[in-house]
C-alpha positions in Angstrom: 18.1 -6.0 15.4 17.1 -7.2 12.0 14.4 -5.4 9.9 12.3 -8.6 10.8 12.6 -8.2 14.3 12.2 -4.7 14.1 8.8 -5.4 12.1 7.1 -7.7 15.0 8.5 -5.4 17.6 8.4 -2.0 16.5 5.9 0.6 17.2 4.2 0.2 14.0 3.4 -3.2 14.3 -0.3 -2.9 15.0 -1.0 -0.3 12.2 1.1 -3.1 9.7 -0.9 -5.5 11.0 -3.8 -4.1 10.4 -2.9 -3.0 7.1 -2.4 -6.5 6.1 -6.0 -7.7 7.5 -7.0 -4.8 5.6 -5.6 -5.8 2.1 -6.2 -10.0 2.7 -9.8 -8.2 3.2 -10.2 -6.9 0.2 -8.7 -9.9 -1.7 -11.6 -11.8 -0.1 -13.6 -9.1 -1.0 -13.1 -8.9 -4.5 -13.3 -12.8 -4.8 -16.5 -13.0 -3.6 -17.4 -9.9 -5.9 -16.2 -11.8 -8.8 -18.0 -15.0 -7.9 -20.9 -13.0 -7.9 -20.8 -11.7 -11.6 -19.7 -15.1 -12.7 -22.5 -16.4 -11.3 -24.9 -13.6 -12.3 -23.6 -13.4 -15.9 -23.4 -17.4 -16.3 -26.3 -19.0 -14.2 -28.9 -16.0 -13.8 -28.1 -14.3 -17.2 -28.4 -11.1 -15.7 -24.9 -9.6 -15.2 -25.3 -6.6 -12.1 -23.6 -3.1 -13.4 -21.7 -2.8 -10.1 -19.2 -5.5 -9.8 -17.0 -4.0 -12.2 -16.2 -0.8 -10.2 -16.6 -2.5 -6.6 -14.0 -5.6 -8.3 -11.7 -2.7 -8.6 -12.1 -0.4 -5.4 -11.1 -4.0 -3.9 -7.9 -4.3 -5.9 -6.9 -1.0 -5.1 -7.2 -1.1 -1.6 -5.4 -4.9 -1.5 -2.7 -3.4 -4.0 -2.1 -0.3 -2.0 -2.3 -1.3 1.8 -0.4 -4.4 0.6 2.6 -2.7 -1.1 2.5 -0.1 2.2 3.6 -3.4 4.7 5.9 -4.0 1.7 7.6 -0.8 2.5 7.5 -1.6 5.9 9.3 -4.8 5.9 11.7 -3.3 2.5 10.7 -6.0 0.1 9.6 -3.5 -2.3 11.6 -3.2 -5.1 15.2 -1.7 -4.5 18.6 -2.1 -5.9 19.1 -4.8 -3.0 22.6 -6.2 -4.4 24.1 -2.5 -4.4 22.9 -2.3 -0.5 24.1 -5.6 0.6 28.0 -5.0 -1.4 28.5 -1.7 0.1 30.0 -1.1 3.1 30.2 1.6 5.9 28.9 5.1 4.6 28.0 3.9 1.3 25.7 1.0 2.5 23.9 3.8 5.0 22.9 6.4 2.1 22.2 3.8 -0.5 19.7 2.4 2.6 18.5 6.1 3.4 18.2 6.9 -0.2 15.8 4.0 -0.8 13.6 4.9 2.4 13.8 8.7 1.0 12.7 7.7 -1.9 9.6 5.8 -0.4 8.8 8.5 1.3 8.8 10.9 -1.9 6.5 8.1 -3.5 4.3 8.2 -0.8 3.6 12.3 -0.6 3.1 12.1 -4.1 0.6 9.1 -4.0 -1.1 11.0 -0.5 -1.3 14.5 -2.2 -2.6 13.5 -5.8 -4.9 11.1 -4.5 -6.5 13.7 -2.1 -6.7 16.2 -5.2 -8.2 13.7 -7.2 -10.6 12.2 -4.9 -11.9 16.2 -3.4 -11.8 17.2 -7.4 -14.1 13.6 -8.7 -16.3 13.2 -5.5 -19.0 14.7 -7.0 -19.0 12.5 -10.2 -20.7 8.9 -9.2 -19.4 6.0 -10.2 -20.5 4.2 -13.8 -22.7 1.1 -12.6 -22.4 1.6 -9.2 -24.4 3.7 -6.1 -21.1 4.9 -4.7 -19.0 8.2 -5.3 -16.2 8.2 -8.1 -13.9 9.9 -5.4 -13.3 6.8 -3.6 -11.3 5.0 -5.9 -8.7 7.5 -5.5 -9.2 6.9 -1.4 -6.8 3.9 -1.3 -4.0 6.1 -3.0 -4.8 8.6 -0.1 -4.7 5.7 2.6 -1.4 3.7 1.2 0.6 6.7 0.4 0.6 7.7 4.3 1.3 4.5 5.0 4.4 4.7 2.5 5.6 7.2 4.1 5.0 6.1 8.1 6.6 3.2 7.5 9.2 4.3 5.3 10.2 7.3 8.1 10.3 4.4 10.5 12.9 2.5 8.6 14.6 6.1 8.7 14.5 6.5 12.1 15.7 3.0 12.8 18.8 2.7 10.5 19.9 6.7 12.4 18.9 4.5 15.9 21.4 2.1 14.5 24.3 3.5 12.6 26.1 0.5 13.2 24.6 -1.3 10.1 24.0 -4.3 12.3 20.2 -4.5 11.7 
């Protein structure tokens, strides 16, 4: 089975899915945002304080969910010519290397984005009502996705030692 196959079939397919409504919902999010201090700035002359840090709460959470489906369906970046010209043995740890390496990403984006959301929720955001610690909640959120859907890819190429995915 292909990784694409795997992606509409596999047990994760929901959470990627939702994921991706998730980050094309924040895209929208932060357009209409935009539009809004465009408009405010240009047409009312009175530009609101808290577009700035809502604009980029929005980008965060589309960056972060987005490059997590990335992950999923490995078209993050990797070393993808390597992969494809090894063979056998070779092709499987330069494949579990790059998923392991996901992983690592994600734990590191999960852990220090907890730290740093616990350690700045206190502090409130400059020009907007909302705490400081949530722009480090997106970190939290797409580093556990890294790594579920970079242990799934793990799990699947072990399912399939074949290489014929």
């Amino acid at each position: 089975m292909t990784p694409a196959a795997q992606d509409e079939r596999g047990p994760l397919h929901r959470l990627a899915a939702l994921a991706l409504a998730g980050a094309a919902l924040a895209l929208v999010l932060l357009a209409l945002v935009e539009a809004w201090q465009v408009f405010a700035r240009y047409v009312l002359d009175r530009p609101p304080a808290w577009t700035e840090p809502v604009a980029l709460l929005c980008l965060k959470w589309a960056l972060m969910l987005g490059a997590a489906v990335g992950v999923r369906s490995e078209a993050h970046f990797r070393f993808a010519l390597a992969v494809e010209a090894a063979r056998g043995l070779t092709k499987r740890v330069l494949e579990a290397t790059a998923r392991l390496a996901a992983v690592a990403l994600g734990v590191a984006l999960a852990g220090w984005g907890a730290a740093m959301m616990v350690a700045t929720w206190p502090l409130k955001m400059p020009g907007a009502p909302l705490s400081s610690g949530w722009y480090f909640a997106p970190f939290v959120a797409g580093g556990t996705l890294f790594v579920i859907f970079a242990l799934e890819r793990l799990t699947f190429r072990f399912e399939n030692p074949s290489g014929a995915d």
